[in-house]
C-alpha positions, 0 to 999 in steps of 0.5 A: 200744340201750335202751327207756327203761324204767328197770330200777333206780336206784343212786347215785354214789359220788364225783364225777368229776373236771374233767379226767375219769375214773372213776364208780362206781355203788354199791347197784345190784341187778343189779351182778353180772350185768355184765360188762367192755364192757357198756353201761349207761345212766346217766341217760339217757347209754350208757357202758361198764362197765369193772368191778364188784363185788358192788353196784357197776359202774365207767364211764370218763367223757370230757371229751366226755361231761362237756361235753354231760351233768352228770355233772360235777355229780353228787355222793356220794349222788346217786341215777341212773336205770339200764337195760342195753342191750337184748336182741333178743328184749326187749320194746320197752316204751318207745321206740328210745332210743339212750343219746346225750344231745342236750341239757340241759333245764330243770324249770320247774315241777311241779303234782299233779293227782289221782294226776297229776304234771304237768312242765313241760320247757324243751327249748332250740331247736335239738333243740326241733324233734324234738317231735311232739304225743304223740310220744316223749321221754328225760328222764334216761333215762326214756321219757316221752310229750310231752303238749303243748308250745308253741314259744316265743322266750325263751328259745328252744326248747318248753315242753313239758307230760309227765304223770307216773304215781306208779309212774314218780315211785317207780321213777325219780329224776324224783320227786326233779327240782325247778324249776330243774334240768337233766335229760338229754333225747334227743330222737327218733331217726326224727325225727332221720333225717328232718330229716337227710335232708331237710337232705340233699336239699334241699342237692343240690336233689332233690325227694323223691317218696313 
């Protein structure tokens, strides 16, 4: 479990290739402290340290994790947001974020507002749902508030508006998301369960009382 709070950032190594296989994160502050079999968050995706060095940590990444993020697509150099599971006795700053990337969304467009940086965020239908006004969202493991959104049918899904502090621009990667790129979104865990036990219970022709 982790909060959505980026604790550093650090950069790929190599690429990993098609079939899958070995990432390395190199220039990570908190290296050392890692042991086999922790869980680190990647941009937003848990995956499980398998060794490290003195500024680095090694992931094993699957064909599964390959096809539902762009780890694929990170190359030499490229900076990644990073936070390690959390503690019991931690602080939630962010929200519950379960390290499961649900999709891929879109940069749309970005403008400064005063001291502001202002996202606009494709979230693609069927995950658009999850989306409450001021409600939570992941964006390559950064926990964000949804300012606004507006559901829409080409392409399907919300654009959603987050407004963006200069701290998190300078602590995260987001500073560096331009138009056009892909970003990795989890979307709310309660309103997951919800829906699943809505689905569930309308299946069964059982009526809920509260």
């Amino acid at each position: 479990m982790f909060s959505g709070i980026i604790e550093a950032t650090g950069r790929v190594l190599s690429s990993v290739p098609p079939e899958g296989g070995r990432l390395t994160i190199i220039g990570v502050s908190f290296a050392e402290e890692l042991v086999a079999g922790e869980s680190v968050a990647i941009n937003g995706a848990c995956m499980t340290v398998v060794s490290r060095g003195p500024d680095r940590f090694s992931v094993d990444v699957s064909l599964e994790t390959l096809r539902v993020t762009r780890m694929g697509e990170m190359g030499p150099g490229e900076r990644v947001n990073l936070e390690r599971a959390m503690r019991l006795s931690d602080r939630l700053g962010g929200h519950l974020v379960l390290g499961h990337v649900d999709c891929l969304g879109r940069i749309e467009g970005r403008r400064t507002e005063g001291n502001t940086e202002f996202f606009s965020l494709q979230v693609p239908s069927p995950d658009h749902r999850y989306l409450i006004p001021k409600g939570s969202i992941t964006v390559d493991g950064i926990s964000l508030t949804v300012n606004a959104f507006a559901d829409r049918a080409d392409p399907p899904g919300s654009l959603v508006e987050l407004a963006i502090i200069p701290h998190t621009l300078e602590v995260t990667t987001l500073g560096e998301r331009e138009p056009g790129d892909s970003v990795h979104l989890e979307l709310d865990l309660v309103g997951k369960y919800v829906d699943r036990f809505r689905e569930v219970d309308g299946a069964r022709g059982e009526v809920v009382h509260g």
